[in-house]
C-alpha positions as CSV (number, residue, x, y, z in Angstrom):
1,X,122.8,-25.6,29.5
2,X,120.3,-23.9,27.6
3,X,116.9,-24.6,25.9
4,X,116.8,-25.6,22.1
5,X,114.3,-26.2,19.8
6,X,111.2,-28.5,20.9
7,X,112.3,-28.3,24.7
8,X,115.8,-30.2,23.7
9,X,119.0,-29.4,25.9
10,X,121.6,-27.4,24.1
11,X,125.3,-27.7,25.3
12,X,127.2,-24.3,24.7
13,X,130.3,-24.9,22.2
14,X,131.1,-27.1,19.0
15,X,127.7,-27.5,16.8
16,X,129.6,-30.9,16.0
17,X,128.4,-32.2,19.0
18,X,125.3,-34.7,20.2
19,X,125.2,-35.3,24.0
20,X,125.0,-39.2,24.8
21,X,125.2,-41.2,27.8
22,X,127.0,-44.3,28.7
23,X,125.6,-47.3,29.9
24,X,126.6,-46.3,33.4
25,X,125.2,-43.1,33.0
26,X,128.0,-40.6,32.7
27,X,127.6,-37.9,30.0
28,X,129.9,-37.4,27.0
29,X,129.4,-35.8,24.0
30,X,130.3,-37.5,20.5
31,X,131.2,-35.9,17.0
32,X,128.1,-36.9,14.9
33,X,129.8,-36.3,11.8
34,X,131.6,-39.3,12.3
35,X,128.8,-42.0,12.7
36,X,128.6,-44.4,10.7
37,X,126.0,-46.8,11.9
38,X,123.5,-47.0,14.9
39,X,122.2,-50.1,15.9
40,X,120.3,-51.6,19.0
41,X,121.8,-55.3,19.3
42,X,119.5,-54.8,22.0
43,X,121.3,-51.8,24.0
44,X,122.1,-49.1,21.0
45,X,125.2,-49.4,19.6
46,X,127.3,-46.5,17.3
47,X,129.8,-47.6,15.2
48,X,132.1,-44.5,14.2
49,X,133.7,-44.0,10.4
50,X,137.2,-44.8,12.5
51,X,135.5,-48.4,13.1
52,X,135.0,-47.4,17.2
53,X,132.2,-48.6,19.2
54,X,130.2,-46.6,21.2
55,X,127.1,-48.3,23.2
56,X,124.7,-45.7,25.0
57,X,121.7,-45.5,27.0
58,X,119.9,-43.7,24.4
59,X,117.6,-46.0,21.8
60,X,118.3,-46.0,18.5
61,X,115.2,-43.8,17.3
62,X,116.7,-41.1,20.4
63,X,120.4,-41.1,18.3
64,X,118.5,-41.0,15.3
65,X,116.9,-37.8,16.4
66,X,119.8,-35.5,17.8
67,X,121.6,-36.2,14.8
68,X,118.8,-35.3,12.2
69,X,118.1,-32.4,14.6
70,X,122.0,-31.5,14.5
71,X,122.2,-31.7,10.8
72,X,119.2,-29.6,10.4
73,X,121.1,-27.4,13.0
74,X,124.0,-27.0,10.8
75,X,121.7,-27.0,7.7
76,X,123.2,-30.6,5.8
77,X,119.4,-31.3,5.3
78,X,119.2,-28.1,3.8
79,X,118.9,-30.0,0.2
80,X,116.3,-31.5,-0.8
81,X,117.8,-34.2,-2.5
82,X,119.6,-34.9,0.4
83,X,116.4,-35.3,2.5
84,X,114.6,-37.8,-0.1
85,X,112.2,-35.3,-1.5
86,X,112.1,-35.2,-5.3
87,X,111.1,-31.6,-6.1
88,X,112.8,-28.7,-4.9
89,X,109.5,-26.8,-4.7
């Protein structure tokens, strides 16, 4: 594995990709273009778009992040329309 931005690890391969682990600690890595929800109910919980559940070790805000950090990554916050700023200044 290599270094990313801020110190974060990068896994060589698909850009598609966030690494997660399970509640007994084994790695995966999950397609975060299909996420739907994340939810802490109180261990975090993903729903995907197929209507799968995934719970992990990460917290909610830690998801939160390597996805936002992935989009940027693959520039879907690009817009900023799609970021909740009103000018594109």
């Amino acid at each position: 594995m290599r270094e990313g931005r801020a110190g974060s690890r990068v896994r060589p391969g698909p850009i598609s990709m966030i690494e997660l682990s399970r509640l007994n600690g084994k790695a995966f890595t999950l397609n975060a273009l299909y996420i739907e929800t994340v939810e802490s109910f109180p261990d975090t919980t993903i729903t995907l778009t197929t209507g799968t559940k995934v719970i992990v070790l990460q917290s909610e805000d830690e998801v939160r992040q390597k996805v936002t950090t992935f989009y940027k990554n693959i520039q879907i916050l690009s817009n900023p329309h799609l970021r909740g700023e009103e000018d594109e200044e």
